[in-house]
C-alpha positions in Angstrom: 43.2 93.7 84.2 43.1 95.7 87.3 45.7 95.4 89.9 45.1 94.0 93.1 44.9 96.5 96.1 47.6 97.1 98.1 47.4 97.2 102.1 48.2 100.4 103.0 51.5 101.1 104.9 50.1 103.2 108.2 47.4 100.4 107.9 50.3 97.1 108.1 52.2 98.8 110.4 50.6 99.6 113.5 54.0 100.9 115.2 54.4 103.4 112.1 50.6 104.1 112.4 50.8 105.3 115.9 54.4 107.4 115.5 52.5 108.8 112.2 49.6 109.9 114.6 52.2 111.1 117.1 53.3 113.5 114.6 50.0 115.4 113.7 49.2 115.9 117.2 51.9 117.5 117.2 50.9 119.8 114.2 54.1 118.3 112.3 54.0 118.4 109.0 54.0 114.8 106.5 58.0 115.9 105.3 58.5 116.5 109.4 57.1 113.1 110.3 59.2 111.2 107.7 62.7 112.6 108.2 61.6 112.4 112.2 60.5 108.4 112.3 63.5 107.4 109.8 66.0 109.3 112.8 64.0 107.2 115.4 64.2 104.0 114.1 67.4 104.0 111.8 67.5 100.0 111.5 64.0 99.8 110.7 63.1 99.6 107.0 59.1 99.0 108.9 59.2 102.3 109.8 59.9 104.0 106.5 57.5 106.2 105.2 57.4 108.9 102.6 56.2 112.2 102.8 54.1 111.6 99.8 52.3 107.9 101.6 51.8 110.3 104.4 49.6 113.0 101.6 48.0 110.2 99.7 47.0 108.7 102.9 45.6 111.7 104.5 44.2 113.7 101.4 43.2 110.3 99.0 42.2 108.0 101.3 40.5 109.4 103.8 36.8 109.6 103.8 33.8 110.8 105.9 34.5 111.7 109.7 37.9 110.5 109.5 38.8 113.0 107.1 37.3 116.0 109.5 39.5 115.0 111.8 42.8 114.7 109.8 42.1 118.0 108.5 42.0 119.4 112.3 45.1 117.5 112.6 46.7 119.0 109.1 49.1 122.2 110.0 47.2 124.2 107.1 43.8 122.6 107.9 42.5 122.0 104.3 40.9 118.9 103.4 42.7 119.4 99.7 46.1 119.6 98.9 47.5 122.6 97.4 49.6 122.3 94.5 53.1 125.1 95.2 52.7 127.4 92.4 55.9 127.3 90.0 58.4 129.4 89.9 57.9 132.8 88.1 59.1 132.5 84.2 61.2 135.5 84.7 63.7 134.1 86.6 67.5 133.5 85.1 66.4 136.5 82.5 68.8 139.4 82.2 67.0 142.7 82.8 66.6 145.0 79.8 68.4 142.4 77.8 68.5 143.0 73.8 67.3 140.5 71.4 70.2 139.1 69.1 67.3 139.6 66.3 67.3 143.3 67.2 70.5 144.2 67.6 72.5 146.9 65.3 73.4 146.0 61.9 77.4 147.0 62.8 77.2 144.4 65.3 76.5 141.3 62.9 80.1 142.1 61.5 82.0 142.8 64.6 83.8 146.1 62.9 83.3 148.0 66.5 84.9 146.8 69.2 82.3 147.2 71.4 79.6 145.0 69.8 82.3 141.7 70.5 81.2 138.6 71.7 82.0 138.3 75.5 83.7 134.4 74.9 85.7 136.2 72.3 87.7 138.6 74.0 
């Protein structure tokens, strides 16, 4: 069984509705918006909104005209979102590091001083 469709928050809420359109006329952004409504109306859990309602709204739910015009409204202008691309794998690698598979057979019986563990010494 399906569940039943939820009213939308910008749609129950016309004060939220009209601070949310506020914000992209001012080319803010959907994290801008939501940190900037919850500072202007601290005492109002109505006026609570998510950066993530704010994409779902504009990018899911918008169809037709009214999504030209949130995507003139949008700070990038796209009518899709854009996943962030994750972060390269090489980062929190050791340059030039040796593999402990590779290193010298002296090593695997700690004769030389040098080839000692560092939370040994």
């Amino acid at each position: 069984m399906k569940a039943r469709p939820k009213e939308h928050k910008l749609m129950a809420s016309p004060r939220l509705h009209d601070a949310v359109n506020e914000g992209l006329t001012q080319k803010w952004s959907p994290e801008q918006i939501s940190a900037r409504v919850t500072e202007g109306y601290p005492d109002d859990p109505e006026m609570r909104v998510s950066h993530e309602t704010l994409y779902q709204t504009l990018y899911l739910q918008a169809k037709g005209e009214l999504r030209t015009e949130l995507k003139l409204a949008l700070r990038q202008g796209r009518a899709k979102r854009v996943p962030r691309s994750r972060a390269s794998v090489s980062r929190g690698k050791i340059p030039d590091m040796v593999n402990i598979s590779e290193r010298p057979a002296e090593a695997e019986d700690r004769a030389v001083p040098g080839f000692w563990e560092g939370d040994l010494i």
